[in-house]
C-alpha positions in Angstrom: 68.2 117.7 67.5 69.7 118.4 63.8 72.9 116.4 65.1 71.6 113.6 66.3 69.7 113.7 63.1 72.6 113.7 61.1 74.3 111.4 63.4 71.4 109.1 62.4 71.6 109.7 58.5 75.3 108.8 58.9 75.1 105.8 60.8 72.1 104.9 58.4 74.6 105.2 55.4 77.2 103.3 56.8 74.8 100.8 57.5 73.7 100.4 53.7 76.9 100.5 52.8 77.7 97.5 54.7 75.1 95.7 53.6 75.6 96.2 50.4 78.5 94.0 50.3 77.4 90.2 49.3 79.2 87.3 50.0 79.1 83.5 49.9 81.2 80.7 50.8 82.8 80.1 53.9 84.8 81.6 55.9 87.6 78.6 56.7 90.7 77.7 56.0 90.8 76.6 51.6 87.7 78.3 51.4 86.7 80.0 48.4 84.4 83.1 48.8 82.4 84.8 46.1 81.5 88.8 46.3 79.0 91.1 45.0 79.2 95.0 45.4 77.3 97.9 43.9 78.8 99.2 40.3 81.9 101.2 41.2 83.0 100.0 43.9 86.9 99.3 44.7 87.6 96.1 47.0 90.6 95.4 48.5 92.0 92.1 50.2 95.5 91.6 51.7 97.0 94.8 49.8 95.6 93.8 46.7 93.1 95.1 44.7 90.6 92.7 43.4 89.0 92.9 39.7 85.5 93.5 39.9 83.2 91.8 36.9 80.7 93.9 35.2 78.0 92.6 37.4 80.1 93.5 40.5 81.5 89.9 41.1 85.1 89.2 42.6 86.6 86.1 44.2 89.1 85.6 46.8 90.4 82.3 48.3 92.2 81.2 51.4 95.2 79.5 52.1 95.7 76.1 53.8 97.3 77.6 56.6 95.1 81.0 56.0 95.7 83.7 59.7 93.0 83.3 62.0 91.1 87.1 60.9 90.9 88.3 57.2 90.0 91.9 56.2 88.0 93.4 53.1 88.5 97.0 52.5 85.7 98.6 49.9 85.7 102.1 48.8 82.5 102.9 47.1 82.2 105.5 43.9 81.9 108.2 46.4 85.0 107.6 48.4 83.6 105.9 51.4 85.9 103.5 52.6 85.0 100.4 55.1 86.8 97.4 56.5 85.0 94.4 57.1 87.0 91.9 59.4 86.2 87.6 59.1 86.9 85.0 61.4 88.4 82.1 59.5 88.2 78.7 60.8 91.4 76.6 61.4 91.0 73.3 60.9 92.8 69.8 61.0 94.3 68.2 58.9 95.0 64.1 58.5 98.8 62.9 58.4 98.9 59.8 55.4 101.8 57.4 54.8 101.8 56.3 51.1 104.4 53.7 50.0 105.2 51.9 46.8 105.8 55.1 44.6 108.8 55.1 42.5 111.4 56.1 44.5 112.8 58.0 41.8 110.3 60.7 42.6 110.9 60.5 46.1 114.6 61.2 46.1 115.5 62.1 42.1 118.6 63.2 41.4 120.3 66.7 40.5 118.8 66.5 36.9 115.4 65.3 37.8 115.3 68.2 40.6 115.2 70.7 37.4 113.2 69.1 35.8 110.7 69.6 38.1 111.5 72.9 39.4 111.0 74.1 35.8 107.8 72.3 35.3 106.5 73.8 38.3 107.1 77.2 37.3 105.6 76.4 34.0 102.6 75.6 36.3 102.9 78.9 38.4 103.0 81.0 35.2 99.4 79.4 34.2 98.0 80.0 37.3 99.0 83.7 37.7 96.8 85.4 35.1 93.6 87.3 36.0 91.4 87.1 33.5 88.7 88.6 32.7 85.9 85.2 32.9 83.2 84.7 35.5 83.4 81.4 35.8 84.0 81.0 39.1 80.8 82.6 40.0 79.3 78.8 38.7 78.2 76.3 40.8 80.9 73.9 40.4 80.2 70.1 39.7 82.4 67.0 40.2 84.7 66.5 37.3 84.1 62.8 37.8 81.8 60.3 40.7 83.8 57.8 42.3 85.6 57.2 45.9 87.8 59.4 47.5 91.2 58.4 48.2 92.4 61.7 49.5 91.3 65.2 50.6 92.9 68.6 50.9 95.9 69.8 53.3 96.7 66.2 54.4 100.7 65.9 54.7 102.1 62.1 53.1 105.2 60.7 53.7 106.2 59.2 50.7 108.2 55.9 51.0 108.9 57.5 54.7 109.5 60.7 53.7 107.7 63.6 54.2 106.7 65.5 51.6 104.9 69.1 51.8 100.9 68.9 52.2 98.4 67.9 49.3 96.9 70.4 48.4 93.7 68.5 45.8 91.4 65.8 46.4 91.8 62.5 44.7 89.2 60.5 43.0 90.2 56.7 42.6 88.9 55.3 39.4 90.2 53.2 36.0 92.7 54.1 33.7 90.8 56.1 30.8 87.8 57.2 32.9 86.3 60.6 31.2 86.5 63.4 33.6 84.7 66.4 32.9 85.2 70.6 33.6 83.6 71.3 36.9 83.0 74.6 35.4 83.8 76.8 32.4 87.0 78.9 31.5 90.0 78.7 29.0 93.3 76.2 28.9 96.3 77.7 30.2 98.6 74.8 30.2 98.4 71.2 28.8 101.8 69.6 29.7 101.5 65.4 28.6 104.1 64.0 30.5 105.5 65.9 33.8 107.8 64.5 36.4 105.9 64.7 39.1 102.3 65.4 37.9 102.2 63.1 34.8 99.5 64.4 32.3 98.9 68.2 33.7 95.8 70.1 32.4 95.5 74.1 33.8 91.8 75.9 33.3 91.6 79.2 34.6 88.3 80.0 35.6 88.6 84.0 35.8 90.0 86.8 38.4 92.7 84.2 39.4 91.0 81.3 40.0 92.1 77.6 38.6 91.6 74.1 38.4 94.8 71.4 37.8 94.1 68.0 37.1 97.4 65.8 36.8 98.0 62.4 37.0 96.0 62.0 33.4 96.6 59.4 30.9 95.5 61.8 28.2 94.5 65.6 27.9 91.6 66.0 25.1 91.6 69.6 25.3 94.3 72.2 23.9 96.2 75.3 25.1 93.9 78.4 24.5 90.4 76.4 24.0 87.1 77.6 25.9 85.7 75.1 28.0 82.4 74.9 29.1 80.7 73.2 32.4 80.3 69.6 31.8 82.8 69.1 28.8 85.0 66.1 28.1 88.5 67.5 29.0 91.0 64.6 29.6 91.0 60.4 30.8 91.9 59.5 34.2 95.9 58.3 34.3 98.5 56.5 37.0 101.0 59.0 35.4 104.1 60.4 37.6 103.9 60.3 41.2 101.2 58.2 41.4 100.3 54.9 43.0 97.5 53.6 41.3 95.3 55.2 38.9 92.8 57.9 39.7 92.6 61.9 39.4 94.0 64.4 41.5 91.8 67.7 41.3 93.4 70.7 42.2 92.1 74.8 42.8 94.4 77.7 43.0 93.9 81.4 43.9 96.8 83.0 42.1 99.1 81.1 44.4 96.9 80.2 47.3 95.4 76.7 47.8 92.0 76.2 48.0 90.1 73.2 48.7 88.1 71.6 45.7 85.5 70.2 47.8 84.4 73.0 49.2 83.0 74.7 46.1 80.9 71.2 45.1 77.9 69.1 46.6 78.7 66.3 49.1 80.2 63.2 46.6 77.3 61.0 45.6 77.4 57.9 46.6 
């Protein structure tokens, strides 16, 4: 009897435990997902571990082509260690041929090709910090309301070429059209003119997530400011690779892709 009572107060544990872990978003492919655990707590995703906000927050986000499983390790303050195995939806992508751009940015030469490879790094470097903000806990809001002209993880073939997936979503509108933080953090890179991008604006949003607008016609915000929800940042450009004017919104884990519109509301009509 006393062992299956203890058997009992064990399982009963573990059970709390478990449920102690909180999490929302979903589990898909781009997804972002949001944590919660008790004060303490050690969490531990893909050999990494995660920083945990003073309220017990973290973030992790997945990958366009994320594996079909994901795992969560926690260790709680009194050494108890879990894993707690995801399912992660695969999904499809759409295949887009764009053509008009500038073929200069479809097949630039040696010099161009550094260009870009250094402005991409400058890029990286913005994206890689983990810093201490909780931002990303927000509900996010659209930086700006108009059509969508395209979506997350589609591939384009560029004047007939094909070029690696897109990895934003893309919000056609004029030239100059305001667009706004979908949520609050600090500039980590304002870049006015890159070869590929245009007008590039970085805000980290805490523990390694970030949002890149490019394409802009004019960044209103500087290196090291704090941005809050809702404030004026930049103006909607046609600048470097671009075909027509409208803004490209993009979200990054550390170096992981995630999907913009799955952090926001449906976009209004």
């Amino acid at each position: 009897m006393l062992q299956k009572t203890a058997a009992f107060v064990v399982f009963l544990f573990a059970s709390m435990a478990a449920s102690a872990l909180e999490l929302k978003g979903d589990w898909q492919q781009g997804g972002v997902i949001v944590g919660k655990v008790p004060q303490g707590t050690l969490v531990e995703y893909r050999g990494k571990k995660l920083q945990i906000s003073p309220a017990g927050e973290f973030v992790i986000g997945l990958g366009r082509d994320a594996a079909r499983h994901a795992k969560i390790i926690t260790i709680s303050s009194d050494g108890l260690r879990q894993e707690h195995e995801f399912a992660v939806k695969q999904r499809t992508y759409n295949i887009q041929k764009v053509t008009g751009v500038p073929q200069r940015t479809v097949d630039p030469d040696p010099a161009q090709v550094e260009r870009a490879k250094r402005e991409a790094q400058m890029s990286a470097d913005a994206r890689k910090g983990d810093l201490p903000l909780t931002f990303f806990a927000q509900k996010f809001i659209w930086p700006l309301i108009g059509p969508i002209s395209g979506v997350y993880g589609s591939q384009r073939f560029y004047n007939g070429v094909p070029n690696s997936p897109h990895y934003g979503v893309d919000i056609a509108k004029p030239v100059g059209t305001l667009v706004k933080a979908p949520a609050g953090g600090v500039v980590t890179l304002v870049h006015p003119d890159m070869f590929f991008s245009g007008g590039t604006l970085i805000i980290d949003h805490g523990h390694g997530l970030s949002s890149t607008f490019i394409h802009l016609s004019e960044v209103l915000v500087k290196k090291g400011d704090a941005i809050t929800q809702g404030q004026i940042i930049a103006k909607v450009g046609k600048t470097g690779r671009a075909t027509g004017p409208h803004l490209d919104w993009r979200m990054n884990w550390f170096e992981e892709r995630v999907d913009p519109q799955l952090l926001v509301e449906p976009m209004p009509e």
